[in-house]
C-alpha positions in Angstrom: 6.8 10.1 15.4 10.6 8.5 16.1 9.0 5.1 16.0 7.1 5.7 12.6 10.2 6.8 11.3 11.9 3.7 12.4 9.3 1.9 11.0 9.7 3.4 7.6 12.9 3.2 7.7 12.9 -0.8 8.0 10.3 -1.1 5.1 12.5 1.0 2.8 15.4 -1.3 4.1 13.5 -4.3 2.9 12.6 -2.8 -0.5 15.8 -1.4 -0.8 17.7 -4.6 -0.4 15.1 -6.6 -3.0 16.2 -3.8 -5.5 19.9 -4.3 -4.8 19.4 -8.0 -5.2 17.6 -7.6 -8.2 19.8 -5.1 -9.8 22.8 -7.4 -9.3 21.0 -9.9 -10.6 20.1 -8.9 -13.8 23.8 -6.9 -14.4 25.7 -10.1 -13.8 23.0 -11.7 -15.8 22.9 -9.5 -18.5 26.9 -9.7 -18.6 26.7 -13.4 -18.9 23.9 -13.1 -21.8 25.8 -11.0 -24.1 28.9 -13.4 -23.7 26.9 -16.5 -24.3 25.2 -14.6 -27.8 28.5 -14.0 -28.9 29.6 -17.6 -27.9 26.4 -18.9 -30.0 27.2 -16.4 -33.1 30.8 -18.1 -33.1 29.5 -21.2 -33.3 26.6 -20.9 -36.3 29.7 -19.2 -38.0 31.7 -22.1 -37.9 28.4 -24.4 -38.7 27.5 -22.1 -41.7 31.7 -22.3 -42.3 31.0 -26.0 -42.5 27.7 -26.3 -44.5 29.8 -23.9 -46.9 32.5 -26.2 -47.2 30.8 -29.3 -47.7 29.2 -27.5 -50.5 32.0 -27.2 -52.3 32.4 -30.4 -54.3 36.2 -30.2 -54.9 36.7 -29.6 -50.3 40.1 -31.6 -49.2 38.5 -30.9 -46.0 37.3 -33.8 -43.7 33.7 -34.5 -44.8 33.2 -36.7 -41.7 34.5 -33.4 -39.7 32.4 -31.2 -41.1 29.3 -33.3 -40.9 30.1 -33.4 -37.6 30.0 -30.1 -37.1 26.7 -29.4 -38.8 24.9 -32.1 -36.7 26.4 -30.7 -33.4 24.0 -27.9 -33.1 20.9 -29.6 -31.9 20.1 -25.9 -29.3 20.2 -23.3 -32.0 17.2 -23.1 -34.0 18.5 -22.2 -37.6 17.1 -21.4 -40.9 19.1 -21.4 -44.1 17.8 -19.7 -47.1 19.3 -18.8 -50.5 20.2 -14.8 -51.7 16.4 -14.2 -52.4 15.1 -15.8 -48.8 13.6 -18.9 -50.5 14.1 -21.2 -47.5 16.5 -24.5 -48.1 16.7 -26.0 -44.9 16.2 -25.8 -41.0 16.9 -27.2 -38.0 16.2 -27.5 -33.9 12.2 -26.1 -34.6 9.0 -28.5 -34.0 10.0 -31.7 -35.8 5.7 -31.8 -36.2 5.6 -28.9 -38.1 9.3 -28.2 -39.5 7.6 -29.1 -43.0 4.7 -26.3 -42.9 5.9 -23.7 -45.2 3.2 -21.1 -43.5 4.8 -22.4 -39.9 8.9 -21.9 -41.1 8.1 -18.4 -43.3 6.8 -16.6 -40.2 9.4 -18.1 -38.0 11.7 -16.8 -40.8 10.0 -13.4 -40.5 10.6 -13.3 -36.5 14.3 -14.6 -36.9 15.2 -11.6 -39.1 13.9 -8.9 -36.8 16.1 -10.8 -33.6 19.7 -11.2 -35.3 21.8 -10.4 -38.3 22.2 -13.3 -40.8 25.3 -15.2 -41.4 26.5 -14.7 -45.3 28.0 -18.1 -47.0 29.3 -17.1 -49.6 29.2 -19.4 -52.4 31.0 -20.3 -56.1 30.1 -17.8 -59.1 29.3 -14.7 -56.6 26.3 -16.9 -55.0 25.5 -17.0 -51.5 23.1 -18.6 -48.8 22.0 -16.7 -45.7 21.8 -18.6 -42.7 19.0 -17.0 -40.0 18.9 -18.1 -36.3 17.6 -17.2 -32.9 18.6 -17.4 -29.7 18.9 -21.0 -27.9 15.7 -22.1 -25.0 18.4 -22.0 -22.6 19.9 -18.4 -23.3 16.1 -17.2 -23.6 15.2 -19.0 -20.4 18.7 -17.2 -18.8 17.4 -13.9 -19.8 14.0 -14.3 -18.3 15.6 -15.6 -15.3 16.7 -12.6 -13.0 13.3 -11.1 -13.5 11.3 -14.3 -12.0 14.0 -14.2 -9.2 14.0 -10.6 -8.9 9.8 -11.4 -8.3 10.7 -14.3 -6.4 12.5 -12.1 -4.4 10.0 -9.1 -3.9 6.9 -11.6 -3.5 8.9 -13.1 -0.4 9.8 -10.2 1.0 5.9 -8.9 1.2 5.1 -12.3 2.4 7.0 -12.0 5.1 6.1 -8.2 5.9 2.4 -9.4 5.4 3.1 -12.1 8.3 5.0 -10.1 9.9 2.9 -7.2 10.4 -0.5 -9.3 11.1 1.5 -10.9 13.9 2.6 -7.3 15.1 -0.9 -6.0 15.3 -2.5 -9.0 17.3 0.2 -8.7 19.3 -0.5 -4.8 19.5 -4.4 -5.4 19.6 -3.9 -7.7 22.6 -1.4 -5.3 24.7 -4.4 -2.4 23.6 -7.1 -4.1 24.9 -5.3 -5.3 28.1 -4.4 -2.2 29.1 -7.8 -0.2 28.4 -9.4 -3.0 30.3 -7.3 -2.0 33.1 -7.3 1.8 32.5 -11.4 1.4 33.1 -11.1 -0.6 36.2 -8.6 1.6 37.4 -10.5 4.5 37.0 -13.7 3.0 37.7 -13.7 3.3 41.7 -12.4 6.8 41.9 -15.1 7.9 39.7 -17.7 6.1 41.3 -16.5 7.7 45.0 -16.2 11.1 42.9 -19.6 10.9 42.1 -21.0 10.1 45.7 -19.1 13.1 47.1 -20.8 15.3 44.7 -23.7 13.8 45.2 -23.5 15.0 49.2 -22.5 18.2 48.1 -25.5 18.7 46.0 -27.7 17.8 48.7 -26.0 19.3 51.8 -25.2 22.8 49.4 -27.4 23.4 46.8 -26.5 26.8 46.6 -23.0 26.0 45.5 -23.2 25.7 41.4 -20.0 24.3 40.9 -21.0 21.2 42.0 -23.0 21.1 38.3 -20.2 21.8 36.4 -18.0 18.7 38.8 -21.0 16.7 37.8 -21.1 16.8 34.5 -17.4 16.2 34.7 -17.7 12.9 36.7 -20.3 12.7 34.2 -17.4 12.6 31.4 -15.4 10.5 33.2 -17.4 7.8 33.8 -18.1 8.2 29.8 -14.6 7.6 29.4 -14.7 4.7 31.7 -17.2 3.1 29.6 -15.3 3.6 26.2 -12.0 1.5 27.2 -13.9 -0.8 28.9 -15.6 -1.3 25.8 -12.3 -1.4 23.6 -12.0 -5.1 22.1 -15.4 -5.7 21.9 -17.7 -4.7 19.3 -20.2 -1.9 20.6 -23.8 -2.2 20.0 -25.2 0.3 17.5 -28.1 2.2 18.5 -30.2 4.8 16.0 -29.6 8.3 17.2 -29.7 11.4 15.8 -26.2 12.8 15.6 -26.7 16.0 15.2 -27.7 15.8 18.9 -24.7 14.3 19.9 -22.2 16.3 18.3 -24.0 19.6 19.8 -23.8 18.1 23.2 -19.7 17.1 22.4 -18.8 20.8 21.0 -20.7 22.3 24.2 -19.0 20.3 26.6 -15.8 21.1 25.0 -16.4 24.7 24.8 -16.7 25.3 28.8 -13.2 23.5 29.0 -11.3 25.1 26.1 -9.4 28.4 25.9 -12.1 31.1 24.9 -9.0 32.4 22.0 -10.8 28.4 20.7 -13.9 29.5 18.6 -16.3 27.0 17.7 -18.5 27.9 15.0 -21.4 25.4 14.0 -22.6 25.1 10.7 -25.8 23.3 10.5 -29.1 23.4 11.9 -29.8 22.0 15.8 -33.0 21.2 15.5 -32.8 19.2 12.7 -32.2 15.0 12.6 -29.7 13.2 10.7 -30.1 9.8 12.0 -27.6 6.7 12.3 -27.2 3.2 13.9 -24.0 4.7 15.8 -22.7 3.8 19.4 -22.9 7.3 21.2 -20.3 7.1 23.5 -17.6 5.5 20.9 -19.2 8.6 18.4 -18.4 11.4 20.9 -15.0 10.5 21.6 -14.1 10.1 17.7 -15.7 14.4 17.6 -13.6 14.7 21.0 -11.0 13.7 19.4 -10.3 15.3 16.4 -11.5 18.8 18.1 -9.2 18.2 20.8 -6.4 17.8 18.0 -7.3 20.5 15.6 -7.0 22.6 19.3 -3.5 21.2 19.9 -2.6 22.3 15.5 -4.2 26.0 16.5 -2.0 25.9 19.6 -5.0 27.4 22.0 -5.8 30.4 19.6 -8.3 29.5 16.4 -11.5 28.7 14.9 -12.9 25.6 14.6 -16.0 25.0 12.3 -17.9 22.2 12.3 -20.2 21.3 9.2 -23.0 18.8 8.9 -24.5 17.6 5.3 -26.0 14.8 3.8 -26.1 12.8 1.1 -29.3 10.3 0.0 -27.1 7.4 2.1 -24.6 9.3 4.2 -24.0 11.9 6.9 -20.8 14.1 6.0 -19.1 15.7 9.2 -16.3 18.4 8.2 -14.3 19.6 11.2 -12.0 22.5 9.7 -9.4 24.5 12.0 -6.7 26.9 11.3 -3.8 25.5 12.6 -0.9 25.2 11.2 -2.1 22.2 8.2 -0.8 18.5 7.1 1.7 18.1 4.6 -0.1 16.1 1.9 2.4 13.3 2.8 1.5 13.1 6.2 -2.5 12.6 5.0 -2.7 8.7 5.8 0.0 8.9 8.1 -1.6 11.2 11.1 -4.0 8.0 11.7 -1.4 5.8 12.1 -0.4 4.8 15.8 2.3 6.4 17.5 2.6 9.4 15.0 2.9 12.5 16.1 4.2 15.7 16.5 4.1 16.6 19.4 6.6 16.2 22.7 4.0 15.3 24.8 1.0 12.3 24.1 1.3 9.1 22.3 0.0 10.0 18.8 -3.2 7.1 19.5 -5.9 9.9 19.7 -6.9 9.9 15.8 -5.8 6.2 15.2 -8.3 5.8 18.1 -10.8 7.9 15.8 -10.4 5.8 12.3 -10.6 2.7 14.0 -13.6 3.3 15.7 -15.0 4.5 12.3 -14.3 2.2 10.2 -14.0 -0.9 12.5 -17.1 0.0 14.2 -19.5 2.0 12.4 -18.4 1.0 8.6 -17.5 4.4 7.8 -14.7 6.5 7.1 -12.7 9.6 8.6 -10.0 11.2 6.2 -8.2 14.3 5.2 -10.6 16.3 3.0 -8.0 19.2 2.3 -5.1 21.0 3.9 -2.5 23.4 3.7 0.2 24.1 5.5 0.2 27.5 8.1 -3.8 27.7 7.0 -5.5 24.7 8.5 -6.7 21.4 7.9 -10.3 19.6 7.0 -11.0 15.7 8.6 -14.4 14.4 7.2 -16.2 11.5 8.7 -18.4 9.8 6.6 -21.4 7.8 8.4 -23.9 5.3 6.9 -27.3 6.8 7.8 -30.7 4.8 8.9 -32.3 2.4 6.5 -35.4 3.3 6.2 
């Protein structure tokens, strides 16, 4: 649970620092934009100041000046117009299609919707209007923080992506290492375990224990078998699961509290068959009982449902412990979560992956509530037939 945590923590770090960047960004941007449209505003004033004067016949002013100034804005698309919007001339648009009246009147149209017009104010209470938009460069300055702000976030997943495929091979590799050893370790006990009972059986029959120590050794061979098969994919053999979860739920029964009731709804006799790998199969039902056990705390029900669709077997294992916060939903698969003191938090991880990596399935939360219990379904592909 603790290393989750930490592990959330970091990827709201990262996401938090993108948006920091971003935000910063695009304020000091933003700042910058409104000076430089203030900046261009000034300056068509003073151009539409010198078209005004030039107009003037009887100007002392410098006409070389004032050209000058006219022909200096080569950035600022402009449009001047005369007091009924009858364009006169314009300048910085495509030189190709500057003389397309249909081309410069919807231009005309856009310009008026982005700024207010400029009023020169002419002789005998005429005027001109002069129309203009915002430069490329101030445009391309507003656009900017959001391609860096994406520049930003597309970088940071990269790097998470990288980094988190190199985590889990490194993960997968430290997980199949050590279940390899766990089943060689536990191999030789279990195989001198199951000579001793074997003597037992012969030299006391009487004693029927010695069943119940079978069927144990039994188990734990079972268990050998399933990490020694961990990081290789398991054959899939059509068997009838119904069968299989029946013989799971009755070995767990003889080694649970009897305040655990297990209540079966479906039919033994009947077949539901899938290409499944048994032993992989019964530790996923293991599994989630013995979880929905450790939720109920020892004291419970536990009912286990079987259905079927045309192309699917549905398995719904309910209990009523104490439920999953609808937060927590995806988040009980993960490894390492859990919430308890003891135990690693790899038992339903363990579950999904074997699942969906194995059988092309899928194991989920169908409901919960919390202090009432919780539903996992697993989803199987039956048998073509």
């Amino acid at each position: 649970m603790i290393i989750y945590r930490h592990k959330t923590l970091g990827k709201l770090f990262l996401l938090l620092f993108a948006v920091l960047i971003g935000m910063g960004s695009l304020i000091f941007t933003g700042n910058l934009v409104e000076k430089l449209k203030v900046e261009e505003r000034e300056n068509i004033e003073l151009w539409a100041e010198a078209i005004r004067l030039v107009s003037l016949a009887e100007t002392s002013q410098n006409i070389d000046f004032l050209s000058s100034i006219i022909y200096k804005n080569n950035t600022v698309p402009v449009i001047l117009t005369d007091e009924s919007d009858n364009i006169i001339s314009a300048g910085n648009f495509d030189t190709t299609r500057i003389d397309d009246p249909k081309f410069m009147e919807k231009n005309l149209k856009r310009i008026k919707e982005k700024n207010r017009p400029i009023v020169i104010n002419l002789e005998n209470n005429h005027y001109n209007l002069v129309y203009y938009k915002d430069s490329i460069i101030l445009t391309m300055l507003i656009f900017y923080p959001y391609i860096q702000l994406g520049i930003i976030i597309l970088f940071i997943l990269v790097s998470y992506l990288a980094f988190s495929s190199s985590r889990k091979a490194e993960q997968n590799q430290v997980w199949v290492s050590m279940s390899k050893e766990t089943a060689h370790q536990l191999g030789t006990p279990t195989s001198s375990l199951a000579g001793w009972i074997e003597i037992l059986q012969h030299k006391y029959p009487e004693i029927s224990i010695t069943k119940e120590l079978a069927l144990d050794v039994q188990r734990l061979e079972k268990v050998t078998e399933r990490f020694s098969r961990i990081g290789s994919k398991p054959a899939l053999v059509s068997e009838n699961i119904i069968t299989i979860i029946s013989r799971t739920i009755d070995y767990l029964k003889l080694r649970t509290s009897s305040k655990v009731m297990f209540t079966a709804n479906y039919n033994p006799d009947k077949e539901i068959v899938a290409p499944i790998n048994s032993a992989l199969f019964e530790w996923v039902i293991e599994n989630v009982s013995k979880n929905a056990i450790d939720s109920m705390e020892g004291i419970g029900e536990i009912d286990i449902t079987i259905s079927e669709t045309e192309k699917n077997a549905l398995i719904d294992i309910s209990d009523t412990g104490k439920g999953i916060p609808k937060s927590a939903f995806k988040k009980i698969f993960n490894p390492g979560f859990t919430t308890k003191q003891r135990g690693w938090g790899l038992g339903l991880s363990l579950a999904k992956r074997i699942i969906e990596e194995y059988h092309n399935g899928r194991i989920f939360v169908r409901h919960s509530e919390v202090g009432k219990g919780s539903c996992i379904r697993i989803i199987i592909n039956k048998q073509n037939l």
